[in-house]
N, C-alpha and C positions, 0 to 999 in steps of 0.2 A: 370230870371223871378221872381218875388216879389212872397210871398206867398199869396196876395190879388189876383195877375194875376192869380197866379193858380185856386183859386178857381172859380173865375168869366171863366175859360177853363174848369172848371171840371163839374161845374153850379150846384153846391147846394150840392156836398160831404161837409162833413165836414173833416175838419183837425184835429187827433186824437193828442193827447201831448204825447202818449207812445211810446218810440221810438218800432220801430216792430224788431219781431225776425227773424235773421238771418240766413238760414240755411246754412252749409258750403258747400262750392263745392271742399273741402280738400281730400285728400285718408280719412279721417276720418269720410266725409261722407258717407259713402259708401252703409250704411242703406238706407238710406233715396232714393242715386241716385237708387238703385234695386229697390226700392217699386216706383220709376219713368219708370225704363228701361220696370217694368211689367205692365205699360200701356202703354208703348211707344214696343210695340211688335205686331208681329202677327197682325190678322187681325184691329187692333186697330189703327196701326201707320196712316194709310191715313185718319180714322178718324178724332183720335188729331189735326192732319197737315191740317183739311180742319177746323177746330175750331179754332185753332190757328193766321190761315190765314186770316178767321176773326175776331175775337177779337181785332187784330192788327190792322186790316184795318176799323174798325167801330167805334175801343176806342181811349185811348190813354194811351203808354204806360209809366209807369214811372218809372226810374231808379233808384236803390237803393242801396246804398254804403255804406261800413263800414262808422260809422260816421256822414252820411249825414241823413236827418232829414224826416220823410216821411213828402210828400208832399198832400197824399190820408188819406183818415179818415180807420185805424187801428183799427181792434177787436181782442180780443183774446179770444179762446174759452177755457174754461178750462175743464178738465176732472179727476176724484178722481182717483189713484192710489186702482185697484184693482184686485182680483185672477180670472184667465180665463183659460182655454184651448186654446192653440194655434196650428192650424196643415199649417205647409208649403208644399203645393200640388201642380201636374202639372195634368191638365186635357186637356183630347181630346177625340177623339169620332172615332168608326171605328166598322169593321166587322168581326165576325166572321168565324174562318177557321179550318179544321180538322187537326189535327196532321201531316196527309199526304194523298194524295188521291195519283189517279194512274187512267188513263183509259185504261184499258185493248183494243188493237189491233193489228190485226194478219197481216203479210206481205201474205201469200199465201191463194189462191183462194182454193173451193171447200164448200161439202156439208157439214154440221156440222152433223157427227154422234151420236154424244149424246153430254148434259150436266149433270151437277153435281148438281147443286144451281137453286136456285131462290131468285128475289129480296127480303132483306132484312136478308137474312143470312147471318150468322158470319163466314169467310172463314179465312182461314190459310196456311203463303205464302208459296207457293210449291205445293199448294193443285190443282189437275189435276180438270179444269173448261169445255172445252171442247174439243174433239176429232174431227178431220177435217179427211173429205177421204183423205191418203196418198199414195195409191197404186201408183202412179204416180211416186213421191217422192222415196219411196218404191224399186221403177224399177232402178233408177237413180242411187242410192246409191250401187244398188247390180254391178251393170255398172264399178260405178268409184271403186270397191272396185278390184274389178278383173285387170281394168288398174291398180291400185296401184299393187297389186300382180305380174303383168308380169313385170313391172318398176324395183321391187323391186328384182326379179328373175335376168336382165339382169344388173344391177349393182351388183348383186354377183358374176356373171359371170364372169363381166371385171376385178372385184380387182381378181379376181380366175386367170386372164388370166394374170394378171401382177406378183404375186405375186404363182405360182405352192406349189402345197401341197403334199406329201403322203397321199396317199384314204388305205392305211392300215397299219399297224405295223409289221417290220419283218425284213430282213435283205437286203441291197444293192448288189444285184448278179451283178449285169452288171451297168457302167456309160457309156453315149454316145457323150456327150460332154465336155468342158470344161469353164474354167472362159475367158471370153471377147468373146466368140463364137457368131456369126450374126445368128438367129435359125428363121424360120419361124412358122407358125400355121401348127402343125401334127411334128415336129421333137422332134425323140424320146431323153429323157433328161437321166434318167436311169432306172434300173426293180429293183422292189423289189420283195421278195421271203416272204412269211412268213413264211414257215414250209419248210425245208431243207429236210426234211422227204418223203418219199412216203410208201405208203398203199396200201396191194393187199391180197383182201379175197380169199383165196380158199379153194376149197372143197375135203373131203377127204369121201372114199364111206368104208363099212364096218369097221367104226370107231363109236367108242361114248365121247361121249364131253369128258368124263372120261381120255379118252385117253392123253387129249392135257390143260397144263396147262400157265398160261400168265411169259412169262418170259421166254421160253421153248426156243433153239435156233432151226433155222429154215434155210436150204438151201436153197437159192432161184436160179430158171437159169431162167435170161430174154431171152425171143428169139430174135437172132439176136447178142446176147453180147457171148464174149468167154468166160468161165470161170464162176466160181459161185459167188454170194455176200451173205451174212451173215446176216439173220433179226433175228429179235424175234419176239415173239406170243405176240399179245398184246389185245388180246380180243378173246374167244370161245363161239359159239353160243350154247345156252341153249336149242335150239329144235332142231331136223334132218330133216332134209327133202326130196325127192328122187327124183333119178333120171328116166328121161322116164320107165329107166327098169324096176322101181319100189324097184332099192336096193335104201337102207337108205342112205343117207350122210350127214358131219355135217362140218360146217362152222369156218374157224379160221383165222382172221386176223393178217398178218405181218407187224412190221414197221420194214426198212430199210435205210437205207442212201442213199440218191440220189448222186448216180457216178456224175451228173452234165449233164448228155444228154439225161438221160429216162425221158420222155413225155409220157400221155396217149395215145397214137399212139401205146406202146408196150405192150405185151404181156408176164404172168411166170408162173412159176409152181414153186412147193417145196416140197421138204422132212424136213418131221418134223420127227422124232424118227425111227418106224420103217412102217410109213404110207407114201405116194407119192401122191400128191393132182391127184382133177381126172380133166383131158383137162386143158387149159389154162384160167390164168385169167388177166382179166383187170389190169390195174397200175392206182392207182389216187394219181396224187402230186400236192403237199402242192398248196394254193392258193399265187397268186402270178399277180403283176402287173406292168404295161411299163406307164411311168408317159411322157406326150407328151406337148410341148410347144402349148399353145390356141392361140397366138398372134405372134407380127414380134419384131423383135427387138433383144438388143444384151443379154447376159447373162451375171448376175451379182452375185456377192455373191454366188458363186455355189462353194460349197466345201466339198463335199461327195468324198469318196471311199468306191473300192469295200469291202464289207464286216463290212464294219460300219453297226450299229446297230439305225433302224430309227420305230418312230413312228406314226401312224395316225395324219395328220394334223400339221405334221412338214413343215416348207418351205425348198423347194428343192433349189431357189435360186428369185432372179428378173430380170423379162422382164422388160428391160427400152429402153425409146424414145417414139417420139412423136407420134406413132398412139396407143399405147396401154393407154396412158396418155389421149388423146382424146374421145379415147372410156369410157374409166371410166366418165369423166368428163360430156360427154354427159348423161351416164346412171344416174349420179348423178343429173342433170339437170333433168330428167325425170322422177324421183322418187320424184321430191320435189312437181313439177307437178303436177303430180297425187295423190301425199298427201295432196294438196291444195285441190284439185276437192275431194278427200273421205270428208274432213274435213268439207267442205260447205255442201257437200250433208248429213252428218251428220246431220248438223245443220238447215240444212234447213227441215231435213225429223222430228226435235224435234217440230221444227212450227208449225209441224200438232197436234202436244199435248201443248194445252193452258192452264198454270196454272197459276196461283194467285203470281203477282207479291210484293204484300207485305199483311198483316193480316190486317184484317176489316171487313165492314158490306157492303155487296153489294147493292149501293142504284139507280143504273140504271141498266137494263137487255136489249141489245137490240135484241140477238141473241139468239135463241132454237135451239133445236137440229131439221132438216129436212130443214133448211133456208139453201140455197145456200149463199155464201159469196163472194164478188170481194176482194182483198186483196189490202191494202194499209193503209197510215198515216189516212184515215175519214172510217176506218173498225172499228166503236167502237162497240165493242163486250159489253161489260160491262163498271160497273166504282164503285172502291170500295173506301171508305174512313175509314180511321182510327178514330176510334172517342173514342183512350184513355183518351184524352186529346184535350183540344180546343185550336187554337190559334187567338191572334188579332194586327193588328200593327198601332199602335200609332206615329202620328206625332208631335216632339217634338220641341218646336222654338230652335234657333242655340246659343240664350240668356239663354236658361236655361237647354241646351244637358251635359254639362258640370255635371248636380249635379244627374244625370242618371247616375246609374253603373247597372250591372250583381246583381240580387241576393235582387234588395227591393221591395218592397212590393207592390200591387197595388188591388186600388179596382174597382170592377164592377160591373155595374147595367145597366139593359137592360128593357125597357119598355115592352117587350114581358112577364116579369116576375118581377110581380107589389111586391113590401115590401122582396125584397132579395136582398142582396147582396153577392158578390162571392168574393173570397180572388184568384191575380193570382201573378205571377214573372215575372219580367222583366230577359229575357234568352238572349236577344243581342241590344246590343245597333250599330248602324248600324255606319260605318264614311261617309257612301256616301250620302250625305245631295242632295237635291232637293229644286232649285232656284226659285221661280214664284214671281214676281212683290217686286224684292228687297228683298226678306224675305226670305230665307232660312231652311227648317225642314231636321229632319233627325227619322229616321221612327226608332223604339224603337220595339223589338218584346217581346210578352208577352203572356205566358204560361198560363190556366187558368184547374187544374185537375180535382178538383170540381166541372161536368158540369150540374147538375141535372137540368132540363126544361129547357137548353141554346140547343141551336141548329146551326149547321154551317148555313152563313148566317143572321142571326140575328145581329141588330145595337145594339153596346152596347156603353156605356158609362165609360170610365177608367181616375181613380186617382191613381197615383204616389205621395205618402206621402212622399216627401225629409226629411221633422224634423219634430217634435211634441213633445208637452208640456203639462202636464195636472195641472192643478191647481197652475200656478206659475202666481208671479204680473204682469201685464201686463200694458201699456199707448198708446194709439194711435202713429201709426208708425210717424207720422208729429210734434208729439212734440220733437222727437228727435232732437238733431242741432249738427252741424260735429260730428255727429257719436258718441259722449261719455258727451254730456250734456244733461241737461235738464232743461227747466224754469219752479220752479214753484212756489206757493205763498209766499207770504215770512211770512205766519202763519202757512208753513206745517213744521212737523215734522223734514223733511232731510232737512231744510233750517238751520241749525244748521252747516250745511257740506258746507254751499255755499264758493262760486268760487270767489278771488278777481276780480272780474272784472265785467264790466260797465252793467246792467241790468234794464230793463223797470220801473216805479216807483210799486212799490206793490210786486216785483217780484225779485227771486235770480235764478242763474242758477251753478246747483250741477251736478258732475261729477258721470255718472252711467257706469253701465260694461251690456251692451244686452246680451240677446240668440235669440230661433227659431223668428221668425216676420212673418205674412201673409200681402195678402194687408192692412191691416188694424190696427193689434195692432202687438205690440214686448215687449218677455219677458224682465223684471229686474231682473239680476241676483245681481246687487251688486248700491247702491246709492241710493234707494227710498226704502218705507214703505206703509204698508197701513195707512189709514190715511190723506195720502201727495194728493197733489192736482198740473196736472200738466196745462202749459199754451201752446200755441202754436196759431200763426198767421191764422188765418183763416177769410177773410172777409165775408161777405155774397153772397155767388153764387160764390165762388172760389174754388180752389184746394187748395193744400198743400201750406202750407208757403214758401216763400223760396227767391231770390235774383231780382225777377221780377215783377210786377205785372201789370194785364192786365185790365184797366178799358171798362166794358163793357158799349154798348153802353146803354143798361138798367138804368149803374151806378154800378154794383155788381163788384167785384175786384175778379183777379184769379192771383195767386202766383204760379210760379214756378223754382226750385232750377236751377239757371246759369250753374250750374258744370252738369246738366241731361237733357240739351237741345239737345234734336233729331241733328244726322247732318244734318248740313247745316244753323241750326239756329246760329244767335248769341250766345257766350259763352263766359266768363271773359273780356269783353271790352265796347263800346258804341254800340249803333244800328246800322246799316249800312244805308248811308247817305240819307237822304231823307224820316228816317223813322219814324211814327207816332209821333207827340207832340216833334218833332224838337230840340231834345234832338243833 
């Protein structure tokens, strides 16, 4: 099409003689496509895309190519190289929340015997809130405490019944069976003796203690035995006492050796020195016990003899086979049981004492003390919140989650609290993002300590400062072109530095080095001065410069960079067929 045809299609643009500035769609552009991608986000994108759709559909688009010559009348706006503050921010909006809440509710029923608090008090976790009737509970516990106890009682029985013990320390007089012997419950196993010894006080009339001293030998004659045995005096009583007749007598105990057959059953007398005790006395020997098989089964490990030396709570040997094994196993069964049921009823008799599951300020009360209660998950007794700290959670687009970490800065402002600002941190950046209508956030959580007049509840408003700059040069983000030039007059200062290569008439384009950028301007750290004046494509009622331009149906032209075209749009090629101005 002739550059006449065009304009007589375009109806009264005029056709500019500079050729227009290119923006790159290079990795180098990379500036320029972010300060695209942060309108082409969030709630924006369906905007752009329903603008787009028409501008397209209303103008005509013209294509524009290294080289090739615009076809559209070209302006450039120029802008002086100068010192600004720059801050790179992510903002969003959301509500506040307390550190942690908790609503206190009880699983058991009953009357509330007392409370502690009232709303608005500062409670601390542990701290006893209120007392439920437990008598019930109470009853139950003292129940399964008792099963536990007979449980517990009859599995020491059975290992007792498998495993036999000596009940005292002393010596093996008698063994009754031997190793592999079949024994039932009651079959005697063997006797121990503890004291071989026997002891027999008697009394002597017209004597004084004086008389008889410990160590003293002593005749004894048991009734019933032939012949005499041989004790000693091994204790004299220190007071006399008398007999019916009213003569005096005094008291002296013999130990003796047990021959092996005297039992309390028999009766002795003795001479001591030149005294003859007076009637008959008692015998007591040593204690002494017959250790008896509890269960059925054969014997094991039994290897005593007579006269071995045994002590309290030695095993005598093992009952083995399968009912004695049975029996424990049940008993064991039965004690775990009933450990279970003490355990609950423990726990369930602690439910009647309701305390403060974490420190805070109680800001609902729904129960007092004399209110009956049904127990369950909708029994809200209370409900305390923690209000060390505030928190709010921020949704962050999926285009810019990436320059969120743990630990920067953010600021807030809440309409509830007119001319403050609150300083908070971002404490977790979340990875589980939330999909609605193509657009994906992911929720960013943010700590806020300093809450003075904030309140949980309250809509606040939060900036995330990613980068910031104070006082450095600064030029509108659009003048930049692939990322590391700049056009600008060719009376400015850094046009001394320009770039061999092909540029508008009036105008040179020099090589600079960026920093932070918002939408709008980006630092110069390296290529421009003050002074310098920069150029950049901007028609009237357009956007940024860049490889496209949209003639509106008005006539006003809008540019945008090929390399930052939304998916789905056209990118690095021709239009797809059939589209606007027959390109």
């Amino acid at each position: 099409m002739s550059e006449k045809g065009l304009e007589r299609e375009t109806e009264g643009i005029s056709v500019g003689e500079r050729e227009p500035v290119v923006a790159d769609s290079s990795p180098k552009g990379g500036r320029l496509r972010s300060s695209w991608k942060k309108l082409w986000k969030g709630r924006k994108r369906k905007a752009l895309a329903l603008l787009l759709v028409v501008a397209i559909a209303g103008g005509v688009v013209i294509w524009r190519g290294r080289g090739q010559t615009a076809s559209a009348a070209t302006t450039y706006q120029e802008a002086a190289v100068e010192r600004r503050s720059i801050t790179n921010s992510l903002s969003s909006s959301g509500t506040l929340e307390p550190a942690d809440s908790y609503t206190v509710n009880t699983l058991v029923s009953g009357e509330i015997l007392s409370d502690t608090f009232e709303k608005g008090d500062q409670v601390e976790e542990g701290q006893l809130l209120y007392t439920i009737d437990s008598s019930n509970a109470a009853s139950s516990q003292t129940q399964a405490q008792n099963s536990y106890s007979q449980a517990q009682t009859s599995y020491e029985q059975a290992v007792k019944a498998k495993y036999p013990q000596a009940d005292l320390s002393g010596t093996v007089s008698e063994v009754y069976v031997n190793e592999g012997d079949s024994v039932s419950a009651g079959t005697q196993l063997l006797k121990i003796v503890a004291d071989e010894n026997i002891y027999i006080d008697f009394y002597f009339t017209y004597a004084d203690s004086g008389d008889f001293y410990i160590g003293q030998t002593a005749t004894v004659f048991i009734d019933g035995f032939a012949g005499t045995l041989t004790g000693t005096v091994a204790a004299v009583s220190s007071s006399s006492a008398a007999v019916s007749t009213g003569v005096p007598l005094t008291t002296v105990r013999v130990r003796l050796a047990n021959p092996g057959l005297v039992t309390s059953d028999y009766t002795a007398s003795a001479v001591i020195g030149s005294y003859s005790s007076y009637g008959q006395a008692s015998i007591k020997v040593g204690a002494s016990s017959v250790i008896t098989a509890e269960a059925s089964g054969k014997v094991a490990g039994f290897n005593w003899l007579v006269g071995d030396t045994i002590s309290s709570g030695d095993r005598i040997c093992t009952i083995t086979g399968d009912s004695v094994d049975n029996q424990i196993e049940s008993a064991r069964i039965s004690v775990s049981n009933a450990s279970t049921s003490l355990e609950n009823a423990r726990d369930n008799l602690e439910d009647y004492s309701v305390t403060a599951p974490i420190s805070g300020t109680v800001v609902t009360k729904n129960a007092k003390a004399g209110d009956n209660i049904e127990g369950g998950s909708g029994s809200t007794l209370c409900v305390i919140y923690d209000l060390s700290y505030l928190e709010m959670t921020m949704s962050i687009d999926e285009l810019d989650i990436s320059s969120v970490e743990v630990g920067q800065e953010v600021r807030i402002t809440a309409d509830a609290v007119e001319g403050k600002t609150y300083t908070g941190v971002v404490t977790e950046v979340s990875v589980a993002g939330t999909t609605s209508g193509g657009i994906t956030t992911y929720p960013v959580t943010v700590r806020i300590d300093e809450t003075d007049g904030l309140l949980p509840g309250m809509n606040v408003d939060a900036e995330i400062v990613i980068s910031s700059a104070d006082d450095v040069l600064a030029i509108p983000s659009a003048a930049v072109s692939r990322g590391d030039m700049v056009l600008v007059t060719a009376n400015s200062p850094s046009a001394v530095n320009a770039l061999d290569q092909e540029a508008p008439e009036g105008y040179v384009y020099v090589p600079v080095e960026t920093g932070v950028s918002d939408n709008s301007y980006i630092e110069v750290l390296s290529g421009l001065q003050e002074g310098d004046t920069v150029a950049y494509l901007q028609a009237a009622g357009s956007a940024s410069s860049g490889d496209m331009t949209f003639v509106m149906p008005s006539g006003a032209m809008s540019s945008i960079p090929m390399g930052d075209m939304p998916s789905g749009m056209p990118s690095g090629g021709g239009m797809p067929s059939g589209g606007p101005g027959g390109f």
